[in-house]
N, C-alpha and C positions, 0 to 999 in steps of 0.2 A: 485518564483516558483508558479506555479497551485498552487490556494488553492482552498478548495472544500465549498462548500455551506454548510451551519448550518441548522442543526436539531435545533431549538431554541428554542423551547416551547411546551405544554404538547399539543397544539391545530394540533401537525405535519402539520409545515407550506408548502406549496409547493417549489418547487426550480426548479428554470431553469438551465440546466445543458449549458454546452459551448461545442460544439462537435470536436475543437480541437483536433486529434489526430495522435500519433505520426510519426507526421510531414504532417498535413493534414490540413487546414479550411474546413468547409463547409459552403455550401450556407444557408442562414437562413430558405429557408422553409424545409430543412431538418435537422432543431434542434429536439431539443424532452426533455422534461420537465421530469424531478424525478418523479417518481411515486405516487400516493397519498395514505397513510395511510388509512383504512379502519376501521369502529368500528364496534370491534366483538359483538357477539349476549348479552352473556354473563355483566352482568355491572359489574363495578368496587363498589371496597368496598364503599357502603354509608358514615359510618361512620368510617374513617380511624384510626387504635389507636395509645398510642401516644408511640415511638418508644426510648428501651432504650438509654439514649447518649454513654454509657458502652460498650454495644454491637453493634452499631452503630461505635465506634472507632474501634473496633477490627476488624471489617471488613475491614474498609478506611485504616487500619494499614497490613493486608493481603493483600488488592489490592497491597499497595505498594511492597507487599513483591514477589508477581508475576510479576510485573512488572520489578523488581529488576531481577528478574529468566530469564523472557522472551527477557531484553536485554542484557543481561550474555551470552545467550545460542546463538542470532544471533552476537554479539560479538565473541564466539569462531570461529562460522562456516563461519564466514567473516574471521578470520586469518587461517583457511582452505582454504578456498579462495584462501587468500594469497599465504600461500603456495602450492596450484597446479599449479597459475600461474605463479611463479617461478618457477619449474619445466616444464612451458609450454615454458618458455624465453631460460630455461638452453637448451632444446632440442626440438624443436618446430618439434611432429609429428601428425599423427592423433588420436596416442591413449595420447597423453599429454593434447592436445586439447581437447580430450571427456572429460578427469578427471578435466580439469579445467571446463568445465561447468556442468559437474556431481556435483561439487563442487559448483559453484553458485547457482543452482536449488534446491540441500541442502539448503546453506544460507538465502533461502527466506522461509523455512518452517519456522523461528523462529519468523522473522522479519514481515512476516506480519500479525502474530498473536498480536504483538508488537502496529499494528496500532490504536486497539483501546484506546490507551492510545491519541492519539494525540490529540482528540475533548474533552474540557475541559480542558486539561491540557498544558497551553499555551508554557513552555520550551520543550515538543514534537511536537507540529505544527511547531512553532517557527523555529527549527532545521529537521523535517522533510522533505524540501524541497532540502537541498542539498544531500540526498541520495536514496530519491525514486520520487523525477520531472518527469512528464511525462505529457502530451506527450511532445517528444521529436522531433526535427530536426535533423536526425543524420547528412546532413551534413555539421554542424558544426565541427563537429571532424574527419570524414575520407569520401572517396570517396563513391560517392552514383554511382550506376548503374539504367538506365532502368527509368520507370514513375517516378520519386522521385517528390513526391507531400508533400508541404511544407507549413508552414505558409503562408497565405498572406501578401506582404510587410515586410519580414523577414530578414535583411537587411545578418542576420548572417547564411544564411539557407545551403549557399555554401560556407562557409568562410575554411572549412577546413584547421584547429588545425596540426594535423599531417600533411600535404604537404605543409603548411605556416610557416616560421616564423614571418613573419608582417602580422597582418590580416588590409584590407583598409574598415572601417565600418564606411560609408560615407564618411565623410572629416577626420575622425579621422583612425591614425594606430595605431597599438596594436602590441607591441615587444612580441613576445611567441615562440622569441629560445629557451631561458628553460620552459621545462616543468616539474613542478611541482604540488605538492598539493593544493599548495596555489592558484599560479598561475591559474588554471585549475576553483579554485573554484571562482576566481573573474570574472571567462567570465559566471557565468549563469544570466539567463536572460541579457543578452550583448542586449545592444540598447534598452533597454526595452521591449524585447519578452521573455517571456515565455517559447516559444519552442527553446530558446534558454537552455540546459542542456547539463553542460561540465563532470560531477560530476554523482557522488551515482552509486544505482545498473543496472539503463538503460543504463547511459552509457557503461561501463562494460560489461552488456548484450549484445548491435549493436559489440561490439571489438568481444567477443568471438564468435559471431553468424555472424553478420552481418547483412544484410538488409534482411527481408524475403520478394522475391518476387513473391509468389507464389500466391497473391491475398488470395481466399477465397476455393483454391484449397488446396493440404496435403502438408506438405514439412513446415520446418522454418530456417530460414538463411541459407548461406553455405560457410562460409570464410574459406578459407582453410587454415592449418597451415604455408604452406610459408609463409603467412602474416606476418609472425614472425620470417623469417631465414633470419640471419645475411648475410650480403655480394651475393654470387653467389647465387640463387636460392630463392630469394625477389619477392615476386610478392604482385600488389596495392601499388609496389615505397613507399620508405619511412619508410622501416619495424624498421630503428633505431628508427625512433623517435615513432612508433607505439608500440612499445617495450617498450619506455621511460611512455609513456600515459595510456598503460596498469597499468603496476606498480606502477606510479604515484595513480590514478583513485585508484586501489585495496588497497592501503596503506592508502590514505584519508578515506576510507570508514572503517579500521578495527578503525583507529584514531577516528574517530567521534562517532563510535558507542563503545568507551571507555569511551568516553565523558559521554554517556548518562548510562553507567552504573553506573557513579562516581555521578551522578543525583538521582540515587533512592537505595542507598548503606545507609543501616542503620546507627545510629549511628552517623552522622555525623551536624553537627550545622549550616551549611550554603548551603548547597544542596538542590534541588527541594522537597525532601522527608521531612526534616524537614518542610520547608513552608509549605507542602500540610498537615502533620499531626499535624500542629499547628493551623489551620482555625477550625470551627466547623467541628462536624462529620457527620450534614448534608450536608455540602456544599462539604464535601466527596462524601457522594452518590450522592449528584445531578451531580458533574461529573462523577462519572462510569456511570449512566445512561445517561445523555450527551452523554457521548464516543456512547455508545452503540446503541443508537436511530440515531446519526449522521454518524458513519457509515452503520449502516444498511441501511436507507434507501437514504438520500441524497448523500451518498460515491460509496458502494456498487451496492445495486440495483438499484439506477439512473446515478453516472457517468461512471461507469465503466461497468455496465451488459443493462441497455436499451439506452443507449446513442449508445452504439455500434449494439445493436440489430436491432433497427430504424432505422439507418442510412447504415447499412447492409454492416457495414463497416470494417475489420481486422484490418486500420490506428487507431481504438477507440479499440483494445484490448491492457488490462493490459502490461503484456507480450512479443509482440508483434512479438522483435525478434525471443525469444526461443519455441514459442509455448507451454507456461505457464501457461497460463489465468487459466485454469482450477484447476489447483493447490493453485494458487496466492488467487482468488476467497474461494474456501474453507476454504483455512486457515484465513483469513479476518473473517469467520463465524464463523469458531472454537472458534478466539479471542473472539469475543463476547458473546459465549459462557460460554468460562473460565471466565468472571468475572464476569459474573452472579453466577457460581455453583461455586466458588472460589477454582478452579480446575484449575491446566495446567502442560501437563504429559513433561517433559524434553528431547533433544535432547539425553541423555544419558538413556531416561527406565524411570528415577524416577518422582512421583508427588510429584506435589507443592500441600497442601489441607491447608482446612480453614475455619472462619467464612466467608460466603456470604451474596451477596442479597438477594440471595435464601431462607435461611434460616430466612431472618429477615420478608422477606414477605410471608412466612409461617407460623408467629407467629401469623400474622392479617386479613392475608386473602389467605388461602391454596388454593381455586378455584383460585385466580390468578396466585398462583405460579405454581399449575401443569398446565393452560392455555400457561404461557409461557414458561416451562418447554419442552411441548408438540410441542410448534410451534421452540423451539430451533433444537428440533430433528428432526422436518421438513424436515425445513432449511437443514440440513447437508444432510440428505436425498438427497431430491433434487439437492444439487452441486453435494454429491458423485453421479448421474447420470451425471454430466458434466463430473468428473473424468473417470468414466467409461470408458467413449465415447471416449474421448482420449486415453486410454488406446487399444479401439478396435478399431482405429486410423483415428477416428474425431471429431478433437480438436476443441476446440471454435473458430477460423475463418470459422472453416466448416458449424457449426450448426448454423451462421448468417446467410449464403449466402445469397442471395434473391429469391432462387428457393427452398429453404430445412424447409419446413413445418414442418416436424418432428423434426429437430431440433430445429427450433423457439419455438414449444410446449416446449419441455426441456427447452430450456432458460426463457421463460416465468414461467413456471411452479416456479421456482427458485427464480425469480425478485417478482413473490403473495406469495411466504413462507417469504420473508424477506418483505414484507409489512406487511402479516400478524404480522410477528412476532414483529414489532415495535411497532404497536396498544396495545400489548401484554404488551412491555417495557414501554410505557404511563400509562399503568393501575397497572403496578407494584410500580411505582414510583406516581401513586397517591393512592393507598395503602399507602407508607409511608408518607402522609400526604406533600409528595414533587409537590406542583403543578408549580412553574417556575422549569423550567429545564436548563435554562440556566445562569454557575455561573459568570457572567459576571453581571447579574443584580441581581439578586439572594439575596439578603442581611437575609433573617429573619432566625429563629432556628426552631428547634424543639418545 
């Protein structure tokens, strides 16, 4: 699967992003590089103090316990999911079909709050790509309409899953009369592409939406429910086994993200959670703050918000099918937020609260914590201006175009709060006297 470039070190290295998207190459003079971290006016603590190991655990012990919450909560709304699109198979109409993807656009407010777990924490990257790969070729899996611009040299770009059951990917054939879970998840990256994803939530996404081909105009997917009626009144050929791949697809994803709750579920002696709160409690924080500087700015604001910006291109949104980005984007920032304020409010009303980072880098140096405290609610600021604009119905493909100035300011504006605020996350985390960031090399204590 894509994996995204590292936040590695307290010096915020630069990163070239791959512009890739779903289902698109581009030419190399129109890549575009992560944005570069900036140092605020403001210095960091001179003399850093030295940080209880006591309270120091109880944080690394709350991260886990959010994390525990955060993939509980996209766990539930994945078996939501589930069952709308069952519901969408029993009776395939147009109001079955809204409720299943009112259902998945739910399911991603948990999950990709979820994401800042991934950066540092290797059993999250790890298993991260078989549910949120992107970009994606959709078609691998069902018919494409109209300009379908695809990987370069992508052997699998038109192999189409559902109107196949032997795919011919080069000299070799692939028996995929049954479709299943399993099945489904040994074709990603097939031939060694990338934009090869048969699995996770994009998939899922092109099934229930479709292709959007609306450019950088309003409008996203528009599959129509027949796509799903049994016998007479089938349209896109093939609706059994489209039928079959749906459900397949929505079942592997509630499966996998059980997996990851049984990962950070207290209590238990041989799960990621034990490992992680059995290392030192700095090498705790140095991944949350990991997480949180590699998504922010190498994730976030470089492959996923100026990659698409630059390139002025809808193929490089999040999202893509449902006209998401703007929500998708948000909550990415929220997460980062919550483990900072070791806050995160539940699909159900209730909070998660805690000891934070917050609180420990307010014992040594309050000017940095209200600094990035300040640049956290930026941030959100500023996406909630993405959200908006969607809401008064222009979405992030819109506010790319290449003619819509006003929107670029909103996206930009967006892409400098999440630089700012990562300068922010380096000054916090050298407060805590954390100067490698990256626990991969990382070895000393407190």
């Amino acid at each position: 699967m894509l994996r995204t470039p590292v936040w590695a070190t307290a010096s915020l290295l630069a990163v070239a992003i791959s512009l890739a998207g779903c289902g698109e190459d581009k030419a190399p003079a129109e890549q575009a590089a992560a944005p570069q971290a900036t140092t605020q006016s403001e210095p960091a603590a001179s003399a850093p103090a030295t940080i209880n190991s006591e309270s120091a655990q109880a944080v690394v012990n709350h991260y886990a316990d959010m994390a525990h919450a955060i993939f509980s909560d996209a766990h539930n709304t994945a078996q939501k999911l589930e069952e709308a699109v069952d519901a969408l198979l029993a009776n395939p109409t147009d109001e079955t079909l809204q409720a299943a993807r009112d259902a998945w656009i739910a399911a991603r407010v948990p999950y990709m709050q979820s994401e800042v777990f991934r950066f540092g924490n290797p059993v999250v990257d790890d298993w991260e790509g078989q549910l949120n790969a992107w970009p994606l070729d959709e078609g691998l899996i069902d018919y494409v309409e109209g300009d379908y611009q695809h990987a370069l040299g992508n052997p699998g770009a038109t192999a189409n899953i559902i109107a196949n059951k032997e795919l011919q990917i080069g000299e070799d054939k692939i028996d995929v009369s049954e479709i299943t879970g399993e099945k489904l998840a040994s074709l990603n990256e097939l031939a060694g592409s990338e934009a090869n994803v048969a699995t996770g939530y994009h998939a899922i996404e092109f099934l229930l939406w479709g292709q959007d081909l609306n450019g950088t105009e309003a409008g996203a997917g528009e599959r129509p429910a027949s796509d799903y009626i049994e016998g007479d009144g089938c349209t896109g050929g093939n609706c059994d086994r489209r039928r079959t791949y749906l459900k397949a697809a929505t079942g592997l994803l509630v499966s996998d993200l059980e997996e990851m709750v049984g990962q950070w579920k207290a209590g238990e002696s041989d799960n990621y959670r034990a490992s992680l709160e059995s290392e030192s409690a700095e090498n705790g924080l140095r991944k949350m703050l990991f997480g949180m500087g590699s998504l922010s700015l190498g994730e976030l604001a470089g492959e996923r918000m100026k990659v698409a910006l630059e390139a002025n291109s809808p193929e490089d949104e999040h999202d893509c099918f449902s006209d998401n980005t703007h929500n998708s984007h948000f909550f990415n920032a929220k997460g980062i937020r919550n483990v900072y304020l070791g806050e995160y409010q539940r699909t159900d009303g209730s909070t998660v609260t805690g000891p934070s980072l917050a609180s420990l880098v307010e014992g040594v140096a309050p000017e940095v914590n209200t600094t990035l405290k300040t640049d956290l609610e930026s941030t959100e600021a500023k996406l909630q201006v993405l959200v908006e604009s969607a809401r008064n119905g222009e979405a992030f493909d819109q506010l790319i175009a290449p003619d819509n100035t006003e929107g670029h300011e909103k996206v930009r504006a967006a892409i400098a709060a999440l630089v700012q605020q990562t300068g922010s996350i380096e000054k916090a985390a050298a407060a805590l006297n954390i100067s490698d960031l990256n626990p991969d090399t990382a070895d000393h204590e407190f």
